[in-house]
N, C-alpha and C positions, 0 to 999 in steps of 0.2 A: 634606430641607433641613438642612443641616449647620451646627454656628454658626460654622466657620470662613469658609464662603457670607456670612452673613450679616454677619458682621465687614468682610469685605472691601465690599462691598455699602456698610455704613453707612460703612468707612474713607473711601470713592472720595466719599461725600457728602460729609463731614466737610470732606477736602481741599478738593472744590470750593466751600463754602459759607465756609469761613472758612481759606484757602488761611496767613494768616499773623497769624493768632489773629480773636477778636473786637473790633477796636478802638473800635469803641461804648460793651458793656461794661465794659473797660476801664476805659475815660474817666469813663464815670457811675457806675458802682457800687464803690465802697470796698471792698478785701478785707476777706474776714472774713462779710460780708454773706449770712445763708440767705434763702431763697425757696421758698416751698410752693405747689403747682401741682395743680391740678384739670383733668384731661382730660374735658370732658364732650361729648357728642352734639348738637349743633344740628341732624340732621338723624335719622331712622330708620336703620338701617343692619344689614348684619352684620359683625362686628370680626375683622380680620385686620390680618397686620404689627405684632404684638404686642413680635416677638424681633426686630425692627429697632428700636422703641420705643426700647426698652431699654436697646438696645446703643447707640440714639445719644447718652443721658445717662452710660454706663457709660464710653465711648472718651471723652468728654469731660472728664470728672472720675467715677474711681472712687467718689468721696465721697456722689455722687447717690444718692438711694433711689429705687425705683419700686416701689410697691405697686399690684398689680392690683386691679382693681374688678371686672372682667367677664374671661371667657377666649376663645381662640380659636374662632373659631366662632358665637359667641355672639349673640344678635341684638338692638338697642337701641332705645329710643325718643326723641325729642328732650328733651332736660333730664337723662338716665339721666349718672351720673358713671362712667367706665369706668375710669378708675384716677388715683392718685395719686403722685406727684414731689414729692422733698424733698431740699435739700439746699446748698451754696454757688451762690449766684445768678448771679454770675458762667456757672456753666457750665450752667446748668437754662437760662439765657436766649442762652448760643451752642445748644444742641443744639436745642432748641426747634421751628427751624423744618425742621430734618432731621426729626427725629422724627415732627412730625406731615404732615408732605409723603408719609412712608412711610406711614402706618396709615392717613392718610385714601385714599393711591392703594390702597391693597391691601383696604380694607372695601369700595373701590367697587367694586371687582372682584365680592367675595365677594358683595355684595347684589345684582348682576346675577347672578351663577352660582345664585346660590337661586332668583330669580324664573323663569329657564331650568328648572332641576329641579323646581322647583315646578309647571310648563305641563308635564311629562312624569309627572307622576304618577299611576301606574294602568297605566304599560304598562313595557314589560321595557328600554326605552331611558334609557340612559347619557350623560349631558351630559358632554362631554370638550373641552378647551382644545387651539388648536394653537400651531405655534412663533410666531404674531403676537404676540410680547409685546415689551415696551419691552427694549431691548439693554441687560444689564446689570442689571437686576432680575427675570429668568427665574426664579431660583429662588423668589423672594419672590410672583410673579405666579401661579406653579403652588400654590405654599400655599395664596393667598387662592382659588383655584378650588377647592382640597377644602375649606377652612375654609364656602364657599358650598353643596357639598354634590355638586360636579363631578368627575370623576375626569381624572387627566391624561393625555395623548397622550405619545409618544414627545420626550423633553428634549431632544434633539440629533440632527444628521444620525448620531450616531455608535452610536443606542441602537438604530435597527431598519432594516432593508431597509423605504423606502417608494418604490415608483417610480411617479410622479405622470408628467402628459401630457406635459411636456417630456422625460421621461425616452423614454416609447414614441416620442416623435414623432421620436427621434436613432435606433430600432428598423424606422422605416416601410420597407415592402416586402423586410421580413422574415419568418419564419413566430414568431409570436410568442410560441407555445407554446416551441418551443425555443429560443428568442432568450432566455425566461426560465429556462430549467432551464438550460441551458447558466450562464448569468451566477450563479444561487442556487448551484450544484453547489458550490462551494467553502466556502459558507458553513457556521459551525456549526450544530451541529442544534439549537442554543437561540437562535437568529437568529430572530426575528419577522419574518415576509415579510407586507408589503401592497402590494396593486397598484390606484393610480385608473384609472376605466373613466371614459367621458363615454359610452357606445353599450351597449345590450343587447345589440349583438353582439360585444362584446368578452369578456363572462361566460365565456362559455364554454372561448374556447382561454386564458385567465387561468387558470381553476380547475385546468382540464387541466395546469398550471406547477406544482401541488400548492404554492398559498399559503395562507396563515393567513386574513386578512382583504382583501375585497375593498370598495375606497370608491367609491360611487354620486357620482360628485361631479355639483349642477347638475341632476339628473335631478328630471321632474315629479314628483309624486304617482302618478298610474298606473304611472310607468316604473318607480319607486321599487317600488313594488306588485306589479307583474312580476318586477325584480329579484329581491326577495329569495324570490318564489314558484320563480323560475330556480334562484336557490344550494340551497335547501332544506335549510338547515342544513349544508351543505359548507364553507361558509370562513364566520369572521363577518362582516356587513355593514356597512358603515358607510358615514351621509348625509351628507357634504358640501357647501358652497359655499351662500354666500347666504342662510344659517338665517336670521331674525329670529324674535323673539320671539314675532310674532303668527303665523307660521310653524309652530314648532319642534311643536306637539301634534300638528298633522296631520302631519307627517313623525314622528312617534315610534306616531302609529298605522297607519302602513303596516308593521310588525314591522319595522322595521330593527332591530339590537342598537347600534348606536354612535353617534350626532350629534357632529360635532366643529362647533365654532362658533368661529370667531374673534371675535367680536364681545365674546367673555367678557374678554377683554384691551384688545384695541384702540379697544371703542367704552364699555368702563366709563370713568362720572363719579366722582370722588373724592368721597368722604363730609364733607359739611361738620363739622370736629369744632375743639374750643378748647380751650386751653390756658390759663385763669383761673389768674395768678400775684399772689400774695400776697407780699410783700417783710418780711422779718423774722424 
């Protein structure tokens, strides 16, 4: 996560939130006017989207202060003060609702990605995010999944060879093995090759393609169980499709090495948090 990501990220908010200033502020608050501000927890959480925070009172008015209370990562209780904002009111109270729009979306992330890592503790499986994240906050979404204790999946079509069912289903009644080594042959030899299977009997001529990682997408428990007794340490395994929560321990004690879970994006709740402003 780069701050020029982030910049951009808070800029495109900025614009949309107050496209031709804050004309509320404006109107009610006298220049000149400081404002101290308490960010604190109404809910349990774990805190992420810190460097979006930040950056929403900084793009605002340089003049803002933010002093941290708590760090990335870090896990809260309801009433906990997780930082502090000081500075001309005016701009503490346009950034405001960007600001905490961000950290509350990206701790809710990070407190589902704990609870996920947390039901897989004890076995050699990895909770990993896929590309189901909101369009345009990818970089901020993959943070709050390590901040949660998740590791991330491949950022973009552009970071690995993954060829998923639609991809084989455009390959059918071809021989599949070479249908893949044909297609890999050109690729570098630092190219990450993953191929999803939905059939045990696709293992086989998949592995025969000499890929990296091979993804169980959809597959029971037993088949799950099979599978990775099939690869026997040949490619790494990875469970996909339809993990839930109450799910993810029994799929992380069939030995898979990988669980990718969308749901660490697209189905987290935002962390209720506030912004107790003080005028003066």
């Amino acid at each position: 996560m780069t701050e020029p990501a982030v910049a951009r990220i808070v800029r495109n908010a900025l614009a949309e939130d107050a496209p031709w200033g804050d004309v509320t502020s404006d109107a009610l608050i006298p220049p000149g006017t400081r404002a101290r501000a308490r960010l604190v927890a109404r809910d349990g959480g774990v805190l992420s989207g810190l460097d979006a925070f930040r950056e929403a009172f900084a793009q605002t008015d340089p003049r803002i202060d933010v002093h941290l209370r708590a760090q990335e990562g870090d896990s809260f209780s309801p009433g906990d003060e997780l930082a502090r904002v000081d500075g001309p009111a005016r701009g503490v109270l346009t950034a405001e609702r960007v600001a905490l729009n961000l950290v509350q979306r990206m701790s809710g992330i990070a407190a589902l990605t704990s609870r996920y890592v947390d039901a897989v503790s004890g076995t050699p499986a990895r909770i990993a995010d896929t590309r189901k994240t909101t369009p345009g906050l990818r970089v901020l979404e993959r943070q709050a999944v390590r901040a949660g204790g998740g590791r991330n999946h491949r950022f973009s079509l552009s970071d690995a060879v993954m060829a998923k069912d639609n991809h084989l289903a455009v390959l059918a009644g071809r021989d599949l093995t070479a249908a893949l080594r044909t297609a890999f042959r050109p690729l570098p030899h630092t190219m990450h090759v993953e191929v999803e299977v939905d059939r045990l009997d696709q293992i086989e001529p998949v592995l025969a393609a000499g890929v990296d990682t091979i993804m169980l997408d959809n597959f029971s428990l037993d088949d799950l169980e099979a599978g990775v007794r099939q690869i026997a340490g040949r490619a790494t395994v990875e469970a996909s499709g339809g993990v839930s929560l109450d799910m993810v321990a029994a799929i992380a004690r069939t030995g898979v090495d990988v669980i990718s879970v969308g749901a660490l994006t697209h189905q987290a709740q935002s962390i209720d948090l506030g912004l107790d402003i003080e005028v003066g």
